[in-house]
C-alpha positions in Angstrom: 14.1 -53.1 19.0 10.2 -54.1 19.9 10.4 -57.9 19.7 8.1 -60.7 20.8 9.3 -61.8 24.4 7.8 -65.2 23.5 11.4 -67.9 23.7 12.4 -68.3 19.9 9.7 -65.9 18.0 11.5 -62.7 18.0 8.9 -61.2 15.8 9.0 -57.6 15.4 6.2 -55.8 16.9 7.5 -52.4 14.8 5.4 -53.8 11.9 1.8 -51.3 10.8 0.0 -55.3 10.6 1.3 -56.1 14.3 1.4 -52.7 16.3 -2.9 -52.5 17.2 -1.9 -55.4 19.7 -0.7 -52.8 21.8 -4.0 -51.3 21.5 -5.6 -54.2 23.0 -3.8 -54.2 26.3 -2.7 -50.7 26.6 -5.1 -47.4 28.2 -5.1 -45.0 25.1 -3.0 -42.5 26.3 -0.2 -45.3 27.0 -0.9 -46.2 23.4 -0.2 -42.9 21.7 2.7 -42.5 23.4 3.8 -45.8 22.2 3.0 -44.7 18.6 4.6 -41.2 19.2 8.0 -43.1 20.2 8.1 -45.7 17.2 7.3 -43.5 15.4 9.7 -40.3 15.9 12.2 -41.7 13.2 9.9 -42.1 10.4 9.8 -39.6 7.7 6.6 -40.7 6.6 5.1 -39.3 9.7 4.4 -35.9 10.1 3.5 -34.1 13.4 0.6 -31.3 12.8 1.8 -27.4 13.3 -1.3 -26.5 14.6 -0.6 -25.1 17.8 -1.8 -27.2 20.6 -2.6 -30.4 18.3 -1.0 -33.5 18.7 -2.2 -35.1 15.4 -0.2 -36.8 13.2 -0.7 -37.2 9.3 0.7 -40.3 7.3 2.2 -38.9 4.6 2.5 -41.5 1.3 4.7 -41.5 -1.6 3.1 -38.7 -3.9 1.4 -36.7 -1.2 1.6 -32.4 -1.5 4.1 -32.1 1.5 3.2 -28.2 1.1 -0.4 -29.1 1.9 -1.2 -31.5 4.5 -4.4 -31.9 6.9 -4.5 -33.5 10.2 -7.7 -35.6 11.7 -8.1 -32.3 13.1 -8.8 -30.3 10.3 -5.4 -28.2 10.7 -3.6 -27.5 7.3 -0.2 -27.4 6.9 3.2 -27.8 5.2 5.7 -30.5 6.5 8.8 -28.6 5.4 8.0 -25.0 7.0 6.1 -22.9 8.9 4.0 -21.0 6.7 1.8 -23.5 5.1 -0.5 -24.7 3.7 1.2 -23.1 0.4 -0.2 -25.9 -2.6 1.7 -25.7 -5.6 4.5 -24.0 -4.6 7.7 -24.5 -3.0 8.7 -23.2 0.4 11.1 -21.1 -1.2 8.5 -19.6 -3.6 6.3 -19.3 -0.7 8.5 -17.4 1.5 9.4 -15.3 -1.8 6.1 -13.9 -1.7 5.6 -13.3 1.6 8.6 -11.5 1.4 8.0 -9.7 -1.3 4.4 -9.3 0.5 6.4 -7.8 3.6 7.9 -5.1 1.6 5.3 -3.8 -0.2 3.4 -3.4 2.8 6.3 -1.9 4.4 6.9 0.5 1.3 2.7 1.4 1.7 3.1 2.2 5.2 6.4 4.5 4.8 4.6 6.3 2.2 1.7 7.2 4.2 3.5 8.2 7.1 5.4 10.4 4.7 2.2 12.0 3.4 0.6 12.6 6.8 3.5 14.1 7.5 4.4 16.2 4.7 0.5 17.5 5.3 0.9 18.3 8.9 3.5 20.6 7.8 1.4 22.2 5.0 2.6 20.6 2.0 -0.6 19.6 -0.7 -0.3 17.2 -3.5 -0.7 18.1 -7.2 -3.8 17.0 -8.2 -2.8 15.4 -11.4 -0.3 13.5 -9.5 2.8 14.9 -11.5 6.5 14.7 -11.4 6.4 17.6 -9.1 4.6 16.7 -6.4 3.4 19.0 -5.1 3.8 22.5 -2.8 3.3 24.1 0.0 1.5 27.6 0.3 0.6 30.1 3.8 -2.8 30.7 4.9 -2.3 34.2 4.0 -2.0 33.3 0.1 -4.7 32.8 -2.5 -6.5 29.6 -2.5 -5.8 29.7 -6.0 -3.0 28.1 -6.9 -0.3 27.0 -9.9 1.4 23.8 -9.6 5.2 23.6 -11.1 3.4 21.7 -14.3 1.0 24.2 -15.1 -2.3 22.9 -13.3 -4.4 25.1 -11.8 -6.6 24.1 -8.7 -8.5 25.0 -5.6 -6.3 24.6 -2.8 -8.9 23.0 -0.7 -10.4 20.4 -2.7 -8.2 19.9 -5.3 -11.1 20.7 -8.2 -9.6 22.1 -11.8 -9.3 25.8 -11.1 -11.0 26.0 -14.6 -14.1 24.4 -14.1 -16.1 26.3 -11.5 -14.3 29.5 -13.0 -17.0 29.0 -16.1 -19.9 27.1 -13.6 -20.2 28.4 -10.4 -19.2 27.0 -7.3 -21.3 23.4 -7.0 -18.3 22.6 -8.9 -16.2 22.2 -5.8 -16.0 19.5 -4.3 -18.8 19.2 -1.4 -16.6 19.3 1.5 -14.3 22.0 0.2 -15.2 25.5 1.8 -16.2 26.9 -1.4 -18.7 24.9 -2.3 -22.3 25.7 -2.7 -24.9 22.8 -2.2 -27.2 21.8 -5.6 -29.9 22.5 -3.7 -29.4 26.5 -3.3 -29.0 27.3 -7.0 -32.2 26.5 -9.3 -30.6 27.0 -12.8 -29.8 23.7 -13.9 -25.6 22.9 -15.1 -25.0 23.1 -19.0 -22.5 22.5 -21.0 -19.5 25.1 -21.4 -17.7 25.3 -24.2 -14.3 26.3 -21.9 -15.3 23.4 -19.5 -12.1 20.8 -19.2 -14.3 18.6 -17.8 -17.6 19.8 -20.7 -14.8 18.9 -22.9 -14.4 15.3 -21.9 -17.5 14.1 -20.7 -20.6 16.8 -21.5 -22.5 16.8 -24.6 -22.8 20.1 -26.7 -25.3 18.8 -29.2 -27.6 18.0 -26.0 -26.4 20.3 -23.4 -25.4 17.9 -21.0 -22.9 19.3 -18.4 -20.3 17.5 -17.3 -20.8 16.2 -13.7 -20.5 17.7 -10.3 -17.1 16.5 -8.7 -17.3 14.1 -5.5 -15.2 13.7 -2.5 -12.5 12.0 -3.4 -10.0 12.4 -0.2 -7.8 14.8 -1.1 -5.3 15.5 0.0 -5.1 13.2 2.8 -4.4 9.8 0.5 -2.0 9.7 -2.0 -4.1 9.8 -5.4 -1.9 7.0 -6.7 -4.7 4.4 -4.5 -7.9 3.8 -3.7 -9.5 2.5 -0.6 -12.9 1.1 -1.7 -15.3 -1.1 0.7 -16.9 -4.0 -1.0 -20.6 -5.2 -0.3 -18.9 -7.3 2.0 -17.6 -5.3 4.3 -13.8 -5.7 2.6 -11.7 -2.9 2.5 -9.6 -3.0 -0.7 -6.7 -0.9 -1.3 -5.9 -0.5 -5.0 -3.9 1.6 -7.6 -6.4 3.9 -9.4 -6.3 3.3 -13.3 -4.5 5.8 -15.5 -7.7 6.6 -17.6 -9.9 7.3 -14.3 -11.0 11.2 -14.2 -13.2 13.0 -12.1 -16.7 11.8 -11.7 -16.0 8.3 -12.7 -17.8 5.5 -10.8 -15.5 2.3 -9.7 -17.4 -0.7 -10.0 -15.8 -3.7 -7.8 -16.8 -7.3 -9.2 -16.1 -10.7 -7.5 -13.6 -13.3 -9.8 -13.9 -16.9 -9.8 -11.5 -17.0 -6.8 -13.8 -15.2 -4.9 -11.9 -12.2 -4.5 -13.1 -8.7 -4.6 -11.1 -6.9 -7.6 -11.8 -3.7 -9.6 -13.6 -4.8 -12.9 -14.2 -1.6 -14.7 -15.0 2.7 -14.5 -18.0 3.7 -15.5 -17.9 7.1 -17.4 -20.1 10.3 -15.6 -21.8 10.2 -19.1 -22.6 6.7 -18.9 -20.4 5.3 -21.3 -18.2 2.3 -19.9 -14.5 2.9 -19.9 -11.9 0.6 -21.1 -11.9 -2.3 -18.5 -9.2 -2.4 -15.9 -7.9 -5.4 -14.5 -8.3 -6.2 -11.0 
C-alpha cells in the first residue's frame, strides 16, 4: 500500500490524480521505476514488444488490443507476439501465418524437387500435363513426344509444329536452334498449319503469329511466374490458364498498394480476359 505518511491522512498515493507528486521530488529514472512497480498489476497497462523499448501504452476500454503503438512509434499486439494484426484475432493471425509457413514450405520443396529432377535429366512437358514430363539421352533426337501427344523442342520447349512450317526464329532465342531475326530478310506470314497462326495470326491480313520469348524453361516450374515490378519487387505468381505463348503480363498497383497481375495482353494486341491478381 502507497499511503500518505502524514499521522491520520492515509491517502492513497496509488491514485492517476495523486501519483505526479512523485515526480516532483524524485530524479526521472527513480520515477519510472516507481510507475513500472505500481503499475505491474494493472491490465490496463501494456509494456511495448519492441525489443529494447521500455514504453508503456495505456490501453482504455474499447482500444484494438491487436493493434497498439507506443510513444515510441513501435506497433504491436498486447496478447501475442506477432502483431500488429488489426481486425483479426491472434488465432486468425497465427492461422495465416501458418498457413503462410506452409505454402512457402510446399514452394520451396517443389523447387528443390525440380532442380533436382533436372540435374538428373528429367524436362517438363511444356503444356504442363498430367504426365509431367520425361527424360531423354543426349544421344536421342531433340525432337520429342510427350505421353499426351505434344510435340516440342527439347531445348526450349517451343511447339514442335511451329518452326516445322516457319523456320527456326521460331525457337526460342536462347535455345540452340534458334536463328536471330536479324539473319533472315523474308518477313514471318501467316501459315495455315501454324498452331500458334491459328490462335493469334491473321489470314485475311497475313499477320504471323509472334516469335516465342524466353520464358525459363525448363528450370521453373511453368505453373509460376517470377515477374519484377517497376519497383524493384519480385513477385511470384500462378500463371493464368488462358496465358499462351507470346502473351505480355501487365502488373498493375491496387488500392492497397500492392503489386498484382491485372491482365495478359494478347501477341495480336487484343486484351485477354482479366485475371485477378
Amino acid at each position: 500500500k502507497l499511503s500518505c505518511p502524514a499521522e491520520g491522512c492515509g491517502h492513497s498515493l496509488r491514485s492517476e490524480d495523486s501519483i505526479h507528486i512523485f515526480q516532483q521530488v524524485l530524479s526521472q529514472e527513480t520515477y519510472h521505476k516507481l510507475l513500472e512497480f505500481l503499475t505491474r498489476d494493472d491490465p490496463r497497462i501494456i509494456e511495448c514488444r519492441g525489443r529494447g523499448c521500455e514504453e508503456r501504452v495505456f490501453v482504455d476500454e474499447g482500444d484494438d488490443f491487436s493493434d497498439l503503438t507506443c510513444p515510441r512509434g513501435h506497433r504491436f499486439c498486447a496478447r501475442c507476439e506477432e502483431g500488429p494484426h488489426q481486425g483479426r484475432s491472434c488465432e486468425e493471425h497465427q492461422e495465416e501465418i501458418f498457413k503462410t509457413r506452409k505454402d512457402e514450405d510446399v514452394r520451396k520443396g517443389t523447387e528443390e524437387a525440380w532442380q533436382a529432377a533436372l540435374e538428373m535429366g528429367w524436362k517438363p512437358c511444356p503444356r504442363r500435363c498430367t504426365y509431367g514430363g520425361g527424360y531423354k539421352s543426349a544421344e536421342e533426337c531433340d525432337h520429342v513426344t510427350c505421353k499426351c501427344g505434344f510435340e516440342f523442342c527439347w531445348d526450349c520447349g517451343v511447339e514442335r509444329q511451329v518452326p516445322l512450317v516457319h523456320d527456326n526464329r521460331w525457337h526460342k532465342p536462347a535455345c540452340r536452334y534458334h536463328t536471330p531475326i536479324s539473319e533472315v530478310a523474308e518477313l514471318p506470314r501467316f501459315m495455315p498449319n501454324c498452331p500458334e497462326c491459328k490462335k493469334s495470326g491473321d489470314p485475311t491480313t497475313g499477320r504471323s503469329c509472334c516469335f516465342p520469348a524466353d520464358d525459363g524453361f525448363p528450370d521453373s516450374p511453368g505453373v509460376t511466374l517470377r515477374l519484377t515490378a517497376p519497383d524493384g519487387v519480385t513477385l511470384q505468381m500462378p500463371l493464368p490458364e488462358e496465358a499462351e505463348p507470346g502473351d505480355e503480363i501487365h502488373l498493375t498497383k491496387g488500392p492497397e498498394g500492392k503489386w498484382g497481375m491485372k491482365h495478359i495482353v494478347k501477341c495480336g494486341g487484343a486484351p485477354a480476359p482479366e485475371a485477378a491478381a
